[in-house]
N, C-alpha and C positions, 0 to 999 in steps of 0.2 A: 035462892038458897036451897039446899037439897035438905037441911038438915038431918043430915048422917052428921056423926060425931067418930072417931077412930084412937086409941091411943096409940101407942107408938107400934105396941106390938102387935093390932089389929090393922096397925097401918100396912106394915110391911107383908102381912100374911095375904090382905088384901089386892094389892101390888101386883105381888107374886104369884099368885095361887095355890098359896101354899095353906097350915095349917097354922092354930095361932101356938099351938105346942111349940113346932118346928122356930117360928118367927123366936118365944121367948128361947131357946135355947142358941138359936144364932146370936143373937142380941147379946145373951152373959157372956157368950164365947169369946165374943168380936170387941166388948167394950174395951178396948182400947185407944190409950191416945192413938191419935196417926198425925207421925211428924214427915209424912212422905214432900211437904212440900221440901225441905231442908234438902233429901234424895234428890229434887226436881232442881235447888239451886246450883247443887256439887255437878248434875250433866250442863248445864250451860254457863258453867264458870270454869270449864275442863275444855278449851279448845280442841285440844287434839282428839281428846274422847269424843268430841261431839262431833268433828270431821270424821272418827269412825263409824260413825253413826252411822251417821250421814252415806257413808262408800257402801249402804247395804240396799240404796235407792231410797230414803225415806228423807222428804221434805222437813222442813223446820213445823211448816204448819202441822202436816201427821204428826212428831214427835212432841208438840205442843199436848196434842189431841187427846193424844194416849198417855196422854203423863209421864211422860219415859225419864227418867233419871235414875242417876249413877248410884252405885254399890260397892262400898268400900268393905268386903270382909273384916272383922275385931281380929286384932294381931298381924294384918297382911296389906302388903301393896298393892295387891292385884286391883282391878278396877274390873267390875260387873254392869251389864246395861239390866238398869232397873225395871221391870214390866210389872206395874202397880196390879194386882189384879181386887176390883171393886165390886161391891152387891148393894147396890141400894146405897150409894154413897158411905157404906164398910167396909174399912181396907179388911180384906177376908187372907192375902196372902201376896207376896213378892214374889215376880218370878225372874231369877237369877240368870241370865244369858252371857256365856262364855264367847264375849264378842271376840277376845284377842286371843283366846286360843292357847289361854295355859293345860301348860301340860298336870294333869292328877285335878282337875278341875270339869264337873260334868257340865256338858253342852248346857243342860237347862237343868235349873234347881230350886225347889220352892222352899217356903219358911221351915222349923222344924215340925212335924205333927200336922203341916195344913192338910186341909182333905185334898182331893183330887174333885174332880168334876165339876169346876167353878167355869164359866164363861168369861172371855176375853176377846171385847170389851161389854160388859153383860147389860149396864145401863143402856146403851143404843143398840144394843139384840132385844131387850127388852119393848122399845119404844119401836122399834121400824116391823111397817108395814109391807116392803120389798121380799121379794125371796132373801133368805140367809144364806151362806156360801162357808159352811163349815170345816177349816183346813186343819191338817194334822199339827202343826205347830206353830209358837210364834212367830217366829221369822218371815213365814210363809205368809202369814194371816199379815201382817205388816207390810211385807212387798204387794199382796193382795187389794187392800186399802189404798195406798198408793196409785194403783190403776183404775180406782172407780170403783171396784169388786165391795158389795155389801161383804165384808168379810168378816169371820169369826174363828176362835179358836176355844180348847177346853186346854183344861189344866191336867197336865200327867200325861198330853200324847197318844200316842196311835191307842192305847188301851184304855182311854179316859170315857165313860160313858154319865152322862148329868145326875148330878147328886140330887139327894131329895128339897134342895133349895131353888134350885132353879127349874125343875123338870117342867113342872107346871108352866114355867113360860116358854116354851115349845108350842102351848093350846095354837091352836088357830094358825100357824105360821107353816110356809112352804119353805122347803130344809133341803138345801143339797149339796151332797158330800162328795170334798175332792182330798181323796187322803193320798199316801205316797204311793208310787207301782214299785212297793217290796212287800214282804212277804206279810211283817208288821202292820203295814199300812193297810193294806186290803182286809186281814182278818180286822183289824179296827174298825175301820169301816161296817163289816158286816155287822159286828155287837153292836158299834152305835146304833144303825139303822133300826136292830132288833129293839133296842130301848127305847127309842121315838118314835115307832111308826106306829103306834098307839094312841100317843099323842099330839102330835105336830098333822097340821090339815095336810101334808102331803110329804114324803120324803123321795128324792132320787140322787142318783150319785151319777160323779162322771166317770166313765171306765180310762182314765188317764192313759192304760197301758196303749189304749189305740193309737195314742199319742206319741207316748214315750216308751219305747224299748227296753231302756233300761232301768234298771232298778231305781 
């Protein structure tokens, strides 16, 4: 027995390496119910939605993994691919993916008010020991998974750099950044790097453009 004792909110501050200030104020934020499993039932009782899913290269098992379920906007038909974004088992925010391409509807969109600089998927970035393989977006970070890639994403895109919840788990971990070869993507890239590489045991990027030509 260790006897250490933690409350909730020394729990999670512990965790993370964060502050227990920081923890009680996540915690008031976040108390919410979370009905995401309901989200998780509407994607695999939606065949055709879940064969689109599916045409983006992701397995049943990944879709499983990442908790992926459907998104019905209040007042609209359209259908949304659900991307539960989690901190410590807190739904902290939904991130809204324009899988079928309505028109007056953004690519990706998060709850109202959530912050930006959340990790996706943050509990197994937290937990793994591997290099991290940090991409500019969902999608990306999902086909990445898919091939083996330890892969990860932040909330907000090429401009997203770690909020003061998660920065701290950065400590000790080797981070490398493969963001877009556009103009967005590469300044992203540089802020990130300028953010972690203070704290993350090592940071490098891949220069994609050698790769890819185009934008």
């Amino acid at each position: 027995m260790c006897n250490i004792g933690y409350n909730e909110e020394q729990f999670v501050a512990k965790v993370n390496n964060i502050s227990t200030t920081e923890a009680i104020k996540l915690l008031d934020k976040y108390s919410l119910a979370d009905n995401w499993e309901y989200n998780k039932g509407l994607l695999w009782s939606d065949p055709k939605f879940l064969d689109a899913v599916k045409s983006l290269g992701l397995s049943e098992k990944l879709i499983s993994e990442l908790n992926l379920g459907l998104v019905k906007p209040e007042n609209s038909n359209k259908r949304l691919l659900g991307i539960p974004v989690y901190y410590n088992n807190i739904l902290v925010d939904i991130r809204k993916y324009n899988l079928l391409k309505y028109d007056g509807v953004p690519k990706c969109s998060s709850n109202e008010n959530a912050e930006s600089g959340w990790i996706i998927p943050y509990d197994m970035f937290l937990n793994s020991n591997e290099p991290c393989y940090l991409f500019e977006g969902e999608k990306d970070m999902m086909i990445a998974r898919e091939y083996g890639i330890n892969a990860y994403t932040m909330v907000s895109g090429a401009g997203a750099t770690p909020n003061n919840s998660v920065i701290g788990s950065f400590k000790d971990k080797d981070i490398i950044l493969c963001y877009d070869n556009d103009e967005a993507g590469q300044n992203g890239m540089v802020n990130l790097y300028k953010s972690i590489k203070d704290t993350a045991k090592s940071v490098k990027y891949i220069k994609i453009g050698d790769v890819v030509k185009e934008e």
